[in-house]
N, C-alpha and C positions, 0 to 999 in steps of 0.2 A: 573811541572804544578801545583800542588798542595801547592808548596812553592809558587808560587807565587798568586793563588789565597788566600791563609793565610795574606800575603802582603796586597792584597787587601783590604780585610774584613777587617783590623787591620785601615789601612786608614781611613776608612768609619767609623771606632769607634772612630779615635782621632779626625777627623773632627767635628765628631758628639758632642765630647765635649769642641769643640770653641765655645766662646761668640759668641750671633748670633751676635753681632754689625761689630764682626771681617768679621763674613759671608757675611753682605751687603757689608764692604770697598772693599773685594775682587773682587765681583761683579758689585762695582760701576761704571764699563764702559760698561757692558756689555748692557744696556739700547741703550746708545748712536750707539752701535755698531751695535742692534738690528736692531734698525730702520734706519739706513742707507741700510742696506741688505733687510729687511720687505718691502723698498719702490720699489727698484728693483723687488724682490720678487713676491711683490701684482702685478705690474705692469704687470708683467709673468704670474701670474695668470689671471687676469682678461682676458688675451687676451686670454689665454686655456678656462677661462668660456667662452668665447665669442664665441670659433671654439665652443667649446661642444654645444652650444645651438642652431649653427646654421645648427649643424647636428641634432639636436634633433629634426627638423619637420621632416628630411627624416627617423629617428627613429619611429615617431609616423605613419608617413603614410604607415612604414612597419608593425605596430601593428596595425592598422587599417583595412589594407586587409587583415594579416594573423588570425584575430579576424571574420570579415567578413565569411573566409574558413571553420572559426571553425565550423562556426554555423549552415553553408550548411551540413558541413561532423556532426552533432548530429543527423540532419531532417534525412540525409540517413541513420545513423546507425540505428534509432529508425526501417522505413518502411521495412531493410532489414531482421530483427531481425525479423517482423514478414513472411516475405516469407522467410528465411530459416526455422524456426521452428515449426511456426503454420500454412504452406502454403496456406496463405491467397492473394491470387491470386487476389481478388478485389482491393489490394493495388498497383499492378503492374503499374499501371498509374501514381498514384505520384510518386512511387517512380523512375517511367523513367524523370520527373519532376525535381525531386530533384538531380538526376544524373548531369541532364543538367546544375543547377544551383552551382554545387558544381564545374565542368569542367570551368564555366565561372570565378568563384571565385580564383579559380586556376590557370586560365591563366592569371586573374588580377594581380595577386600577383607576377608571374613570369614577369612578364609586370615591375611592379614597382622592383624588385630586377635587375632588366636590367637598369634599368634608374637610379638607386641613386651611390653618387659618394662614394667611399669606401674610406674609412682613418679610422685612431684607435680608434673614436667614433662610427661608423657604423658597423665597421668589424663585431665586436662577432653578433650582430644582424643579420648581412647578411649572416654569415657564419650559425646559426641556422635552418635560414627560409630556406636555402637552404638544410639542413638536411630534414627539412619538405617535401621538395618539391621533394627530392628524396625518401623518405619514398612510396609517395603515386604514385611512379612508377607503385608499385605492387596495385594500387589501380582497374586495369582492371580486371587482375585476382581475385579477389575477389569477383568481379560484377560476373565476368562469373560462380564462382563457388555458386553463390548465385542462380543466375537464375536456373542453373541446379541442382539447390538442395543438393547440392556435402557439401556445407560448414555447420556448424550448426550453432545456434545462440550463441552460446558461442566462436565461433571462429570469426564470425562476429564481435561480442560484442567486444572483443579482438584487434582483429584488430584496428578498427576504433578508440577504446578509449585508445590503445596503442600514435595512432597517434595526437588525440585531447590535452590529456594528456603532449604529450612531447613537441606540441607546446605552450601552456600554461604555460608546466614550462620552456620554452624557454623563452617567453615573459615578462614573471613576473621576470626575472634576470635586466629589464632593470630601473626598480623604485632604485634599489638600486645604481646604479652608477651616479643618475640625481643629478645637483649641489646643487638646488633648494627641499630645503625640501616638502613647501609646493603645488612643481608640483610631489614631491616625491610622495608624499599621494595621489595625485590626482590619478596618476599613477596607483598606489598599491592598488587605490580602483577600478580602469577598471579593474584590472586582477582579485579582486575577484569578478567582475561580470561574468566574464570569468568562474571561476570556479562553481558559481552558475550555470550559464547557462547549463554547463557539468552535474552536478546534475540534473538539471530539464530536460537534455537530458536522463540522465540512466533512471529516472522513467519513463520518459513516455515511453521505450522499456519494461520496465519490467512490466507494466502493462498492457500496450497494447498488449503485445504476452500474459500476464494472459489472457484477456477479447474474446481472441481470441481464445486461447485453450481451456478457461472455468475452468483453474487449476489453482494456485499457490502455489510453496512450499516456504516452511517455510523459507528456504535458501533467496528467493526473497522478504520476509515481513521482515525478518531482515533486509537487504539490503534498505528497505524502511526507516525503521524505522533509518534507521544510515543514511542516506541521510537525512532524515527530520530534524535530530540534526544538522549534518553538515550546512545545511539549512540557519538553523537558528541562527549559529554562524557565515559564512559568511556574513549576514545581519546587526550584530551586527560589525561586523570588516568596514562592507561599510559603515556605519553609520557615525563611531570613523575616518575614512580617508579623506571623503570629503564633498564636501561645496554643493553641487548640489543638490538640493533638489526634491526628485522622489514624491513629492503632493501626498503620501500615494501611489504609485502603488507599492511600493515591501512589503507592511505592511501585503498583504494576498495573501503573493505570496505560494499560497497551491490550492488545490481541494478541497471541500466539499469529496468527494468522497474517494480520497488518506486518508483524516482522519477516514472516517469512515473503510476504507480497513484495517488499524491498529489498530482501537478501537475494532473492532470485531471479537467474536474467530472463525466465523464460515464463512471465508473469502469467497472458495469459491462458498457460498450460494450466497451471495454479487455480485458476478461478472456478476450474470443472469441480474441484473437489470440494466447493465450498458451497452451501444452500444461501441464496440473499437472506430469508426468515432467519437462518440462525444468525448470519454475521450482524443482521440489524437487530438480533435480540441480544447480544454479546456486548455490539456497542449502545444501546440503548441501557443495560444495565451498568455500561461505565457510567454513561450520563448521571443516573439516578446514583451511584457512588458520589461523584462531586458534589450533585445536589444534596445529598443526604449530607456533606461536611458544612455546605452553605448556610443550611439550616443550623446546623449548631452553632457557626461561625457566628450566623444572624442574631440567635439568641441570647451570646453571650457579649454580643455588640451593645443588644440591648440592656442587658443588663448593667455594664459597662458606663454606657451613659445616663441610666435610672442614678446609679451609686453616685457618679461627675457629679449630677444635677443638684441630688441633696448636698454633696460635700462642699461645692462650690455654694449653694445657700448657706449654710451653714460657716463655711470661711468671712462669706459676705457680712454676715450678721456679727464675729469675732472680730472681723478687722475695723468694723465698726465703733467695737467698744475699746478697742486698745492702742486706737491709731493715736491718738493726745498723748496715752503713757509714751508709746513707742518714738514721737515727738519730741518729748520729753528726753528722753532720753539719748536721742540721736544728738540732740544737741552738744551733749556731754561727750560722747561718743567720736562726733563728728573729726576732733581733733586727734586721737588715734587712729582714726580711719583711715584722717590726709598724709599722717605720717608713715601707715602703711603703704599707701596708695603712691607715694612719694619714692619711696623706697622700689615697687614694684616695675613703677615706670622707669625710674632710673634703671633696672635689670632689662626691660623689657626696651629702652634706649640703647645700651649697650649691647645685649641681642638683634636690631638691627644693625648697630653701626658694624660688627665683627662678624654674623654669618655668611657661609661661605653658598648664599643663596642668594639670588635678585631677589630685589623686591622694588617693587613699582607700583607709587600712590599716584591715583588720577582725580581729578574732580567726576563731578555727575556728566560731564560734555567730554572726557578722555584727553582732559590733558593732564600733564605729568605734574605734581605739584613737591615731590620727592621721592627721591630713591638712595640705596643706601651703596656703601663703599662697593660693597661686591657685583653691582653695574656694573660699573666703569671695567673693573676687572675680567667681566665677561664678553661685553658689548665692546669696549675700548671707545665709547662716549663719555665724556666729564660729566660732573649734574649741570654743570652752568647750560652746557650744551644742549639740555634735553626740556629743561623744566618749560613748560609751559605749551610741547611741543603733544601731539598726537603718539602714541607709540608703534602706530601703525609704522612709520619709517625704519622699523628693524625688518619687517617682512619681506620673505626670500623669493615669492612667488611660487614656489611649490606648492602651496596651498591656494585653491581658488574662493573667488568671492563666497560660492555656496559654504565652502567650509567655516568662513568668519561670521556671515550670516546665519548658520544654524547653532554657532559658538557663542554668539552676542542675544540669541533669541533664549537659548537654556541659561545663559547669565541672568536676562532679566526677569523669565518667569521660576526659575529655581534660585536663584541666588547665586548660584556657583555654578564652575568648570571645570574641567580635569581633563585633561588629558595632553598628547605629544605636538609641539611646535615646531618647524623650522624657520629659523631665522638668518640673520646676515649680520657679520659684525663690523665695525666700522672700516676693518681692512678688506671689506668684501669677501670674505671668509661663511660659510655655509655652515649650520651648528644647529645642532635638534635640542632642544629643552625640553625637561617634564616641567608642566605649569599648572598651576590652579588660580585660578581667581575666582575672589570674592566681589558682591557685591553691598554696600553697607546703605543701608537703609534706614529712614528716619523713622518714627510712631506711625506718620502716615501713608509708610509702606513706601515714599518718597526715595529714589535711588540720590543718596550724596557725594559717597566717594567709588572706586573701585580699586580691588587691592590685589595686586599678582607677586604670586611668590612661583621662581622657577629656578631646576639647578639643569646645569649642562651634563646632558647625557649622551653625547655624541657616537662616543665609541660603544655606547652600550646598546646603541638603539641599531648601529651597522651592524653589531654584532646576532641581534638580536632577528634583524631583517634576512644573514645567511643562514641562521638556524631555521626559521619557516621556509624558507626555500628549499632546506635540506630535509624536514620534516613533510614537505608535500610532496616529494618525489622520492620521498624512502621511506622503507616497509622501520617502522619503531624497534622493532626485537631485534631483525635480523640486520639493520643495516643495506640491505638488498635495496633494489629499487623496484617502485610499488607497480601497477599496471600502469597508471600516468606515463613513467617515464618507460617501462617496456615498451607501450605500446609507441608511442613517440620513436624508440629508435629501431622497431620493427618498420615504423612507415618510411622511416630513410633505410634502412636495409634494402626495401623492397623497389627504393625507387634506383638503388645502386644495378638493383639484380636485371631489375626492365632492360638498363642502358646496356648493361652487359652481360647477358643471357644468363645469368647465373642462379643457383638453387639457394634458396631460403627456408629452414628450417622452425617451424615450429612447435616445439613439444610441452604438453603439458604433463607435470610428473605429481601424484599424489601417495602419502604414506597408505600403506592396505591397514584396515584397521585400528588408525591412529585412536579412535574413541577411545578401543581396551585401556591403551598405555596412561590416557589421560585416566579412564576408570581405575585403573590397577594402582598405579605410582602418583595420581594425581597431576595438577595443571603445573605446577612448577619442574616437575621434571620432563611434561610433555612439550613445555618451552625448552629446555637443553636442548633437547632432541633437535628440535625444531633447529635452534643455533648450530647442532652439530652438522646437521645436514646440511645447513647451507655454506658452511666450510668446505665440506666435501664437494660441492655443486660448484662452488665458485675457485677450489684450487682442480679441479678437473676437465674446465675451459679452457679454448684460445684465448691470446686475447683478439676484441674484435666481436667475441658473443658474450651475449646478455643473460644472465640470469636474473628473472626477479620472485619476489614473494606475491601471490594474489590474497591468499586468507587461509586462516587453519594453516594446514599440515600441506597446502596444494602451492608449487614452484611452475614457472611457464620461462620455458628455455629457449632462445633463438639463436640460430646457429645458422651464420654470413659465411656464403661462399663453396658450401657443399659443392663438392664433385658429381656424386651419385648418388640417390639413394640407400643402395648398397654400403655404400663407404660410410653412410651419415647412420645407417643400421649398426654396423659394427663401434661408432661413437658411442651410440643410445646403449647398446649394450654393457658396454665396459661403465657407461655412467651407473648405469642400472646395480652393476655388478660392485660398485666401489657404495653405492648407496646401502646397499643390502648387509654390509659388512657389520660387523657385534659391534654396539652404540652402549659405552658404560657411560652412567651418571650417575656419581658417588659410590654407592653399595650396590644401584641395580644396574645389572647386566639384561640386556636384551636384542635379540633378534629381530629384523624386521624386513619384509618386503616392499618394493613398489611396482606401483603400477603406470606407466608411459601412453601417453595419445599424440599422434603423430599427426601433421599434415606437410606437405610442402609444395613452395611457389617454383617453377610455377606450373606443376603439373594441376592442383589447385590454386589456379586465377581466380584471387578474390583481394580484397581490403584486408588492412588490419586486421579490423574488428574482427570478419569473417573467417581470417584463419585462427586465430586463437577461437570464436568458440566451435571451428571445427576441429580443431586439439580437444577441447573441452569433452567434445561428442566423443572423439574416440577416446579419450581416457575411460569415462563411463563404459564406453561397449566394450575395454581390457576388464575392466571391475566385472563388467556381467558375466565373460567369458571366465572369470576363476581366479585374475588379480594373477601379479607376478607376472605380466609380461607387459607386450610392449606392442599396441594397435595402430596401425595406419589409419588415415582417414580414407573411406571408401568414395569416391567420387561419386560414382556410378550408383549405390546404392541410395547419396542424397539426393540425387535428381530422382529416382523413381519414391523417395519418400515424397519428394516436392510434389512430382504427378500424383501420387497417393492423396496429398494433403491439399492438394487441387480440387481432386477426384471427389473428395468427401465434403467439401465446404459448398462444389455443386449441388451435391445429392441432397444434400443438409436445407439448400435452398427449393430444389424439387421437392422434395417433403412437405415444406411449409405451404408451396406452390401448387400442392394437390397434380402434379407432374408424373406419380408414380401411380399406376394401375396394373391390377391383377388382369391375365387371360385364365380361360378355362381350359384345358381339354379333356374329352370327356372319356370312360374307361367303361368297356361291353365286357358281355359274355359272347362270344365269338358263336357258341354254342346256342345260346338261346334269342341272341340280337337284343338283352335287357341290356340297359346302361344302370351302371351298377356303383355312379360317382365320376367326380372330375377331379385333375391335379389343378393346380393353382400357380400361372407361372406369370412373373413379375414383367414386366414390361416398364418402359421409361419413355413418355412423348415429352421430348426434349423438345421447345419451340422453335429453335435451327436448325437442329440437327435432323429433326423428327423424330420418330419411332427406334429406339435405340435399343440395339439385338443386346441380352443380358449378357453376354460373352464379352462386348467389352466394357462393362464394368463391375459384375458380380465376382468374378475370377481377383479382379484385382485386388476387395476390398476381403473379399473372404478371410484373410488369418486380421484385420484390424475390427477393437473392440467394434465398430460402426455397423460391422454387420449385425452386430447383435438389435440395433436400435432399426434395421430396416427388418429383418425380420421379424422381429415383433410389428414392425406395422403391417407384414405380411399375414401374420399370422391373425390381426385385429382386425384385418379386409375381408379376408377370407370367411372369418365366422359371422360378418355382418352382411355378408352376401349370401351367408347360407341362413343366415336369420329371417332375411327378405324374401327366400325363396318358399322357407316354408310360411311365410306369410301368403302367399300366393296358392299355397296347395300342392308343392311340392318338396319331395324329402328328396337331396341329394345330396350325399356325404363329399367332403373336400379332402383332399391331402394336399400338405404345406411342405415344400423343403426345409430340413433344419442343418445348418451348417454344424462341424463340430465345434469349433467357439461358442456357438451360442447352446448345442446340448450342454456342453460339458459346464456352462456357469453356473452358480451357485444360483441363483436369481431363476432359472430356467424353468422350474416347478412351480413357484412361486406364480410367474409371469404367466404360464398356460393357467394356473386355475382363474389369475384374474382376468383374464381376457375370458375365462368361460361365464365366468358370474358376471360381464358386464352384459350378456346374450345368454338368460335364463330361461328362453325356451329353446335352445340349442341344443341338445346333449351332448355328453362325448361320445357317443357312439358315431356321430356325425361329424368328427377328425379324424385325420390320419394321418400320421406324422411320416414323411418319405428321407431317411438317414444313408448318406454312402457308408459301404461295408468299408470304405476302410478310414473313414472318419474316429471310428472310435479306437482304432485298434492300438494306437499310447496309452490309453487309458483302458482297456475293455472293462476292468469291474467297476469303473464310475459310472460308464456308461451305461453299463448292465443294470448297475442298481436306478440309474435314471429311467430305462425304457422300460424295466420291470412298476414303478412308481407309476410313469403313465399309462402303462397296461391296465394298473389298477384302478385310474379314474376311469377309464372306459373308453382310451384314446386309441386305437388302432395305432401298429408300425410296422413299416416294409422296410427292407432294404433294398436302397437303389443302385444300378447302374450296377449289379451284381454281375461277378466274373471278372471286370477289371481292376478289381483289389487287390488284398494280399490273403483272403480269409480262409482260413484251415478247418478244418472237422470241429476242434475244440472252440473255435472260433462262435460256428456255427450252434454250438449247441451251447454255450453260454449267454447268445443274446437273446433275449423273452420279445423274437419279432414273430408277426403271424406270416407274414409274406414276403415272398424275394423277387425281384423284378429284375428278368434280363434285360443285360443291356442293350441298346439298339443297335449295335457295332457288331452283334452277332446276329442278330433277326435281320440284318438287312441284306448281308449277302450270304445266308446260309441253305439257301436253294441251291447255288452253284459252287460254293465252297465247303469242301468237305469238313476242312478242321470247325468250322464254324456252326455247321452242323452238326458236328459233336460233342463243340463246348453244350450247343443248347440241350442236346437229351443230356448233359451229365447235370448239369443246374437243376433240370426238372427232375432227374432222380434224385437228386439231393435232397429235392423240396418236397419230395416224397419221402422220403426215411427218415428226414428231421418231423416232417407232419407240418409243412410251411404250404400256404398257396402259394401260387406263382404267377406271375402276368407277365407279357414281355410286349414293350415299348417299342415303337417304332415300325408299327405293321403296315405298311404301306399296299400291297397289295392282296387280289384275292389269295392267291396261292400261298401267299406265307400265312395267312390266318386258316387255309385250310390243311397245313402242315403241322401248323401249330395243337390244333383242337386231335389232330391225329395221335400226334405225342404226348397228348395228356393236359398241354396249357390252354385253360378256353380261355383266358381273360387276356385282354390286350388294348394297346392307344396306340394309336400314329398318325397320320398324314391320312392312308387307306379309310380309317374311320372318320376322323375330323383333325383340322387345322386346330391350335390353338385360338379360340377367340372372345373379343368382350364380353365379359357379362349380360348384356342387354341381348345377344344374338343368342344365347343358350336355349331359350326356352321355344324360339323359332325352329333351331335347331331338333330339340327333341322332337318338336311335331311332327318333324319331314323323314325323319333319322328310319331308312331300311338299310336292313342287310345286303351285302353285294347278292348277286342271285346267286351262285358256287356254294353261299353257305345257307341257302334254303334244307338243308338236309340232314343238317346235323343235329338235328333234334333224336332225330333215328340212329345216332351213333349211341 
């Protein structure tokens, strides 16, 4: 075997040094020969293009319906994703819907795989789609274990995009076998609509089960964020494939909202503000965008291969009648042909022997059978040295086996190669090449030779390898370095300051108002700016600290080795102060401020991460406070956010938990022993803690939006407890505390009338809304116009815990309350305390010359409800009348409820 491939090679060298002229005589029939066979040949051809094409509509109308399948089976992955995971039960509708529609889709498909006629154009298609179609046998069991909550969403997930996936890359094998290039492309551009559309199916599960569960982890924002890219490299591929023009609908094919979910670090703060209904009606309308292009794509696909089908009949039928002339005539021909051909090879000889590129011919097994001058030149191997040899022997080992193997596998099923090598040259020398090879193949698709052409780009490719390294850790405009590398040498700053007690500064500094400049002057001169600034920032440093660029207009400074922070305050100033300085670019002159958020280590012990975005935090609270200066971070204030944000996530579970219950207590006429209504006070059985006094947690949460969401459940309690009562035969009016957060919202009118109409035999007469006097007093005529509004549905209001406010004459006579309730802090010791005893006759005069009733709270014993009824107050609650207590004890309560004996006699007052 070996003697005889020596044979060979030896061949192949003497041949190689015949005169070429000798080479064409030898050749000179082979023209004539050619084309007698070529004409038969073509003739066999064309008639195979002709079956091909005329199977290619029953091709398309199978990619059509199982494209169709796809789209139904995203809609249900998306709806199921949220009833196995975030069990959102409101979705159960559509997605019995989109069930329906997926079962139709399906039976269509099976429909059309029934009716098309199979032969060796159809087959591998038919045989696919029928993979498909037994896949989603199991497609029942999945529904059932969805319904019963049995599956999660990652095996939903799984499933479904197992199936979408492998029909997709079922579909997309069928571009490469079409005869027709440019129905190729056509082709190749529906399948990556197809694969978009799968993209814009993952997001909208992945953030529709966010918006639902009110979470997203980190795992799902990558996942975004790599779908966005993918995105928009598909886009770029649909573009470069076909001719269809989509009139800008795939140009913004995104959400507003999907970008700002990845632009911001504090995601799921983000998610409040977004309804799942609308973001899956947002992205369900992109979907139907792509689909809506697929369809036209589709149809002009089809069209495409209608016109193929006849042209190519029709060619069939010409080539028929003209092949003998054209015979004829090649004959004749044949000899100018060789003489060009002669000529061309000669050119195309001399082109290898003189470029300044390798080039390297192998047989079908990879051996070298030639190569030209400029080898040797680069490799410093001879030819004698190489022919017959593997070329594997130049390789450096920088590249591993995976890389040759996924190199050798697109060689064989593309034909070609492209791209960067390292190799070795015979002095053991290390050299990168750009390379392509080709693969050359017989009629029968048969691989014969393989053809590599590469030149040495060694210096191009170092050079090229420190420009991405310089582009990954620096900000593009300014030069700066980006967060990458900030953050990088904030962690070794920090680990310098550990060893040696030292201060670490981090500031985040942002332009006030940068929009205008870009509004006014536009983006190219808000880039100057941008540049000018960060001149100033970086000739204003030690060295030793860091400035970098994060985005926009916003710089994060670290500052190694502070002394004090005093001393690191008077730094920030003077940066501040050289910042702020007149910024010309070109013609325009402008003014500008910043704003500064401080933190520092290590009076803040934290990470990295942790102090830049506690920099971050306080730059925002300088913007809130008026812009133009310069905020520390508040330690102290994030820990009682933390306990805040502790606080509410419990509650938020107690809520769900049915953890929260209302007490009653009930309110007399002191005068007549009638009970006249109860106030309605919140309680929390905490399962460890037990019974938890509202002091410590209603105070806490009082100025955050939350309180608004527990009083209104207070408020939804209350009137269904008074609904149940007068179910029973009893009318007894409630009063609710409303904090001023929740008066003063816009929503707050709103929210009481619907809580009235969900308890329509309730009246308003049978609320009473209990407001502290000094809740409204920032606002009094919002307020006013609110209590006057509920006065007019017929809601009753007091002011509470009156006398320890701030409330004046004018005060008093702009709010529309019927009644003023003192506070308990005077009825409790105003039998022996004089001043306190004269707060309360001046409230109850007061409550007489405004025309207000009055009750006072906290009447513990006989003697203060007999003091009281003396000076004019009969109405009163405390301890003396009753404990606050459950619902269920009220009505035991009324039964037994007398008067102390002391106030048997005030009837006769």
């Amino acid at each position: 075997m070996r003697g005889r491939k020596r044979i060979s090679y030896r061949a192949l060298e003497l041949f190689d040094k015949l005169p070429l002229s000798y080479r064409f005589a030898a050749a000179l029939l082979l023209p004539i020969i050619a084309i007698i066979w070529m004409s038969g040949s073509n003739i066999l051809e064309l008639r195979q293009s002709v079956n091909r094409l005329d199977a290619l509509n029953d091709n398309i109308t199978l990619v059509t319906a199982a494209g169709q399948l796809v789209g139904t089976l995203q809609r249900e992955r998306g709806l199921s994703v949220l009833i196995a995971d975030a069990g959102a039960d409101r979705f159960r509708a559509r997605l019995a819907q989109s069930r329906e529609r997926t079962n139709q889709q399906l039976e269509h498909l099976k429909q059309q795989l029934s009716s098309v006629d199979i032969n060796p154009e159809t087959q591998s298609l038919y045989q696919s789609l029928k993979i498909t179609t037994d896949a989603l046998s199991q497609l029942p069991v999945m529904r059932e274990r969805v319904d019963n909550k049995v599956a999660t969403a990652d095996e939903a997930i799984q499933f479904y995009t197992s199936v979408i996936q492998q029909t997709n890359s079922q579909l997309s094998e069928l571009a490469s076998d079409l005869p027709i290039v440019s129905l190729s492309r056509e082709v190749n551009a529906y399948f990556i609509l197809n694969r978009l559309r799968e993209l814009l199916g993952q997001e909208r599960a992945i953030v529709g089960k966010a918006l639902v569960t009110g979470e997203i982890s980190q795992n799902d924002i990558r996942q975004l964020a790599y779908n966005a890219g993918r995105q928009r490299s598909l886009l770029i591929g649909f573009e470069s494939q076909t001719t269809v023009e989509p009139d800008g609908e795939l140009s913004a094919l995104t959400t507003e909202f999907r970008q700002k979910l990845l632009a911001t670090r504090m995601p799921n703060e983000l998610l409040q503000g977004m309804d799942a209904d609308v973001w899956i009606a947002q992205q369900t309308q992109l979907i139907a965008t792509v689909q809506d292009v697929e369809e036209r794509l589709i149809t002009n696909i089809k069209e495409s291969a209608t016109n193929s089908y006849e042209s190519s009949l029709n060619e069939l039928w010409r080539y028929a009648i003209i092949s003998p002339l054209v015979l004829l005539a090649a004959l004749f021909l044949s000899w100018l042909i060789l003489r060009y051909v002669r000529r061309q090879i000669m050119l195309a000889d001399s082109v290898f022997q003189h470029t300044q590129d390798r080039i390297t011919i192998t047989d079908a097994d990879g051996r070298i059978l030639d190569v030209n001058p400029a080898f040797t030149r680069i490799t410093g191997y001879k030819k004698r040295e190489v022919l017959g040899k593997n070329p594997r022997f130049l390789k450096s080992g920088r590249q591993g086996k995976s890389f040759y193997r996924a190199m050798f596998q697109q060689l064989i099923k593309d034909g070609f190669w492209q791209g960067e090598l390292w190799n070795r040259r015979k002095n053991g020398e290390f050299y990168a090449e750009l390379a392509s090879m080709s693969a050359i193949k017989n009629k029968r698709g048969e691989v014969q030779n393989f053809v590599g052409i590469s030149s040495d780009v060694t210096e191009r490719s170092f050079a090229h390898k420190r420009e991405l390294e310089y582009r990954t850790y620096h900000d593009a405009l300014t030069g700066l370095p980006n967060i990458l590398l900030v953050r990088d040498r904030l962690e070794h700053a920090l680990s310098i300051a550990s060893r040696k007690n030292e201060i670490v500064v981090v500031a985040s500094i942002d332009v006030d108002n940068f929009k205008n400049i870009n509004a006014q002057f536009g983006h190219t001169v808000g880039d100057k700016v941008i540049e000018k600034l960060a001149k100033r920032l970086s000739a204003t440093l030690r060295e030793g600290d860091t400035v970098g660029r994060l985005s926009g207009d916003e710089f994060l400074l670290v500052i190694e080795g502070g002394e004090t922070e005093l001393k690191v305050n008077e730094v920030l100033e003077r940066i501040k102060l050289d910042l702020s300085e007149t910024i010309t670019v070109g013609s325009y002159t402008m003014d500008i401020t910043v704003s500064i958020g401080v933190t520092a280590y290590p009076q803040d012990d934290n990470d990295a991460d942790t102090l830049i975005r506690h920099s971050s935090q306080s730059l925002h609270q300088a913007k809130r406070n008026g812009r133009d200066r310069i905020t520390w971070f508040d330690t102290q204030r994030e820990q009682e956010q933390t306990q805040l944000t502790q606080l509410i996530k419990r509650m938020e579970l107690a809520m769900s938990n049915n953890e929260l219950e209302l007490f009653y207590q009930p309110k007399v006429n002191m005068k007549t022993c009638e009970v006249i209504g109860v106030e309605a006070l919140l309680r929390w059985r905490d399962p460890e803690r037990g019974l938890v006094p509202p002091g410590d947690f209603l105070p806490i949460i009082e100025e955050h939006p939350f309180s608004i969401d527990v009083g209104n459940w207070v408020l939804d309690a209350a009137l269904k407890q008074v609904n149940e009562w007068r179910s029973q035969g009893i009318e007894l009016p409630v009063s609710v505390n409303i904090n001023a957060l929740q008066l003063l919202d816009d929503e707050f009118l709103d929210s009481v009338s619907t809580h009235l109409l969900h308890y329509p035999n309730v009246s308003p007469k049978f609320l009473e809304i209990e407001v502290l006097e000094s809740a409204a007093i920032g606002k009094i005529k919002v307020a006013a116009e609110v209590l006057a509004k509920c006065k007019k549905m017929g809601i009753a209001v007091s002011l509470d815990d009156f006398g320890t406010g701030f409330a004046a004459l004018d005060y008093l006579k702009r709010l529309p309350a019927q009644t003023l309730k003192i506070d308990q802090s005077f009825v409790r010791d105003m039998m022996t305390d004089e001043g306190d005893l004269a707060i309360v006759k001046g409230i109850i005069g007061l409550a007489d010359a405004f025309n207000f009733n009055i009750i006072a709270e906290g009447v513990e014993t006989e003697p203060q409800g007999k003091t009281l009824v003396e000076l004019g107050c009969v109405l009163g609650q405390g301890y003396g009348i009753a404990k606050p207590m459950p619902a269920n004890e009220v009505l035991p309560w009324l039964k037994n409820w007398k008067c102390p004996e002391g106030w048997g006699g005030y009837e006769g007052l």
